[in-house]
N, C-alpha and C positions, 0 to 999 in steps of 0.2 A: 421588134414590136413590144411595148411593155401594154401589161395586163393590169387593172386595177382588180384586187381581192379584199372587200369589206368584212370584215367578221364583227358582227355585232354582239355587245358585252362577252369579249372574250375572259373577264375576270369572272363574273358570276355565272355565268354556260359552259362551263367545260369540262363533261364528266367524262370518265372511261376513255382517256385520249382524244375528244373529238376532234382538239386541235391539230390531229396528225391527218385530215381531212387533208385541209388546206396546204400543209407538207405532202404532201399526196399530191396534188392539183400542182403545186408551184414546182415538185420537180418532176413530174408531165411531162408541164411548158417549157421548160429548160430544156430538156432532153428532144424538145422540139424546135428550138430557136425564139423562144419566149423567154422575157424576161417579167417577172410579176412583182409588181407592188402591192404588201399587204397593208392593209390601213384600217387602225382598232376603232370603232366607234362606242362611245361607253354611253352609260347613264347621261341624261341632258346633251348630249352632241345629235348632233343634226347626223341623215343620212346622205353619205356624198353620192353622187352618180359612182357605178360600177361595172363590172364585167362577171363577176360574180358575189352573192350575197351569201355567207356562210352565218348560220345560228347553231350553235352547238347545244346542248342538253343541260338540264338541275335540274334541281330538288326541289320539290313546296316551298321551300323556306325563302329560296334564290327567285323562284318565281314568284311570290308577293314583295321579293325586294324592288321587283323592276318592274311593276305590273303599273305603275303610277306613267312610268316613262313609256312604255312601252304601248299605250294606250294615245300618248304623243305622240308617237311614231308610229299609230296606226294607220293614216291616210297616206303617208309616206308610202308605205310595207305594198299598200292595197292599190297605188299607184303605178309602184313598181311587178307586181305580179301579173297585175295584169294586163298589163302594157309588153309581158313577155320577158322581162331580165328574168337571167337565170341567180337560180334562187335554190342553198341547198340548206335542209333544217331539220335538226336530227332529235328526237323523244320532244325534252322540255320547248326545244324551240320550232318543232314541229307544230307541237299542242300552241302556242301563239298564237301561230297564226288562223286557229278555228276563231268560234264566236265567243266560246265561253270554257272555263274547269268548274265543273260543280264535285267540291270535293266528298269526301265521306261522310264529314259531318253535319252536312249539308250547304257548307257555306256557300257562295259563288262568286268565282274571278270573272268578272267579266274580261274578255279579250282583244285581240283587233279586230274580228269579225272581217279580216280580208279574205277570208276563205270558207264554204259553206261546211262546216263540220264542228262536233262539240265534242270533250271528252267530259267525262263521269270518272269520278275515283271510286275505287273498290279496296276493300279489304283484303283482298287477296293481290298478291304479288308476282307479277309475270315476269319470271324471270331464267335465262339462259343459253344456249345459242341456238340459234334461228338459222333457217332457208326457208325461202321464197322465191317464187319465179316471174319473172318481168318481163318485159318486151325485148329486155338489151342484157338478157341470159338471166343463170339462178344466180340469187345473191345472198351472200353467207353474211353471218353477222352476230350480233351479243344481245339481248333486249333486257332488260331491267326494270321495269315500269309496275306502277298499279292502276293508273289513268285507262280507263277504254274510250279509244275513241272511236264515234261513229260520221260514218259519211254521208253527208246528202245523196239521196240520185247524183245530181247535177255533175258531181266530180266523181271521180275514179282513182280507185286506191293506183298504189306505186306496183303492188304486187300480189299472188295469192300465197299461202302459206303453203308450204310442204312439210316443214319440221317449225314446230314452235307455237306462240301466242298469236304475234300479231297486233294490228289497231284494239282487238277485243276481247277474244279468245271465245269468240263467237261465231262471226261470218267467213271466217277465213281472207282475210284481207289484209293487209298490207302497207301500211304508208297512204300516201296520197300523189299525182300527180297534177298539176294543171298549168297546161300550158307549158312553161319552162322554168315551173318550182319542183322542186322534189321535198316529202317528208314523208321521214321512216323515223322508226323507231330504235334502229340497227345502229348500234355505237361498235367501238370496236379495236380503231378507228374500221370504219364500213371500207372506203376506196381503197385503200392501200389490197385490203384482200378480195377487190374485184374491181377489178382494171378496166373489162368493158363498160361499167358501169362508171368509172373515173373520167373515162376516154366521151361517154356519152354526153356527161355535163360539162368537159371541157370544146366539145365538138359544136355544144348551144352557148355557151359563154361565147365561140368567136365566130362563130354564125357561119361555119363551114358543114361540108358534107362528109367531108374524111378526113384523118390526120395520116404523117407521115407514121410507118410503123418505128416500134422502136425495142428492144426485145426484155419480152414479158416474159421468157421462159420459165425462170422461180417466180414470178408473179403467179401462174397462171398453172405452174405445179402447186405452189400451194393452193391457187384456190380449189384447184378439184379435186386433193387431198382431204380441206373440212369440207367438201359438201359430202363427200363417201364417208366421211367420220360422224356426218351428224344425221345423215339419213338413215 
């Protein structure tokens, strides 16, 4: 069975490895009798239907590069989120898919507003490794940001904080989930070093209840290695 995997502007989004997400994902599905097709969507291209949607993370600078297109492919993004594709989007491309970046100096990106949450830029700089805890175990990670961002009621963060910043460095919160998007803030790359959490968005990507196992043992030593390192 082949897989389609979209990674949207993999040239300008890809801080701190996040392209090692999507290598994380594609050999899963190998290890499970998947074969995945990854397929880049840049600047000006259209989004194709999928099986999974990967946005990876940048900088100010990356995010007014694409803010024109990206804005294009707001109805698209807000069609698909909510209609339930899974959808994985890490710091910068997390921050998309709110309403709005209102930076420091006060300017404002307006965004896709496919999802009810804004971030605010701060002067100060969150940054270093993180754990939080989820529904599908704790999840270790790297955070980098000065963005806070805040969530509506209506949705619910990804996770709470145990060690670290966070959406804000406020409410103790965590990414965002809805429905079958996930955004965090966790670069890393994040799956590789938590495999229940790999295992959860590749089990919504093919609409199953369970995968075959397949052995995590150094997976799953290292990840309970940094969460005792960082707690």
């Amino acid at each position: 069975m082949a897989v389609k995997i979209v990674h949207l502007y993999p040239d300008e989004l890809n801080l701190y490895g996040d392209s090692g997400n999507i290598a994380c994902i594609v050999k899963r599905l190998y290890l499970r009798g998947y074969n995945a097709e990854v397929v880049n969507v840049g600047v000006g291209e259209n989004i194709p239907s999928f099986d999974l949607l990967f946005i990876g993370g940048g900088q100010d600078r990356e995010m007014m590069a694409i803010n024109k297109d990206i804005k294009r492919k707001a109805e698209a993004l807000s069609y698909y989120i909510h209609k339930g594709n899974t959808i994985l989007a890490i710091c910068g491309g997390y921050q998309l898919l709110g309403e709005y970046y209102k930076m420091s100096n006060g300017s404002v990106m307006e965004l896709t507003g496919a999802l009810p949450f804004f971030t605010e830029g701060s002067r100060h700089r969150m940054i270093g490794n993180t754990v939080f805890s989820t529904p599908f175990g704790n999840v270790v990670g790297f955070e980098n940001h000065s963005g806070k961002t805040y969530l509506s009621k209506d949705i619910a963060p990804l996770g709470r904080i145990i060690k670290g910043f966070g959406n804000n460095a406020e409410d103790k919160t965590e990414g965002v989930i809805f429905k079958n998007t996930f955004g965090t803030y966790a670069h890393g790359p994040v799956l590789p070093k938590n495999p229940s959490l790999a295992d959860e968005i590749i089990k919504r990507m093919l609409g199953v209840d369970s995968l075959i196992n397949i052995d995590d043992e150094l997976e799953n030593k290292c990840h309970r290695q940094l969460i005792l390192r960082y707690t």
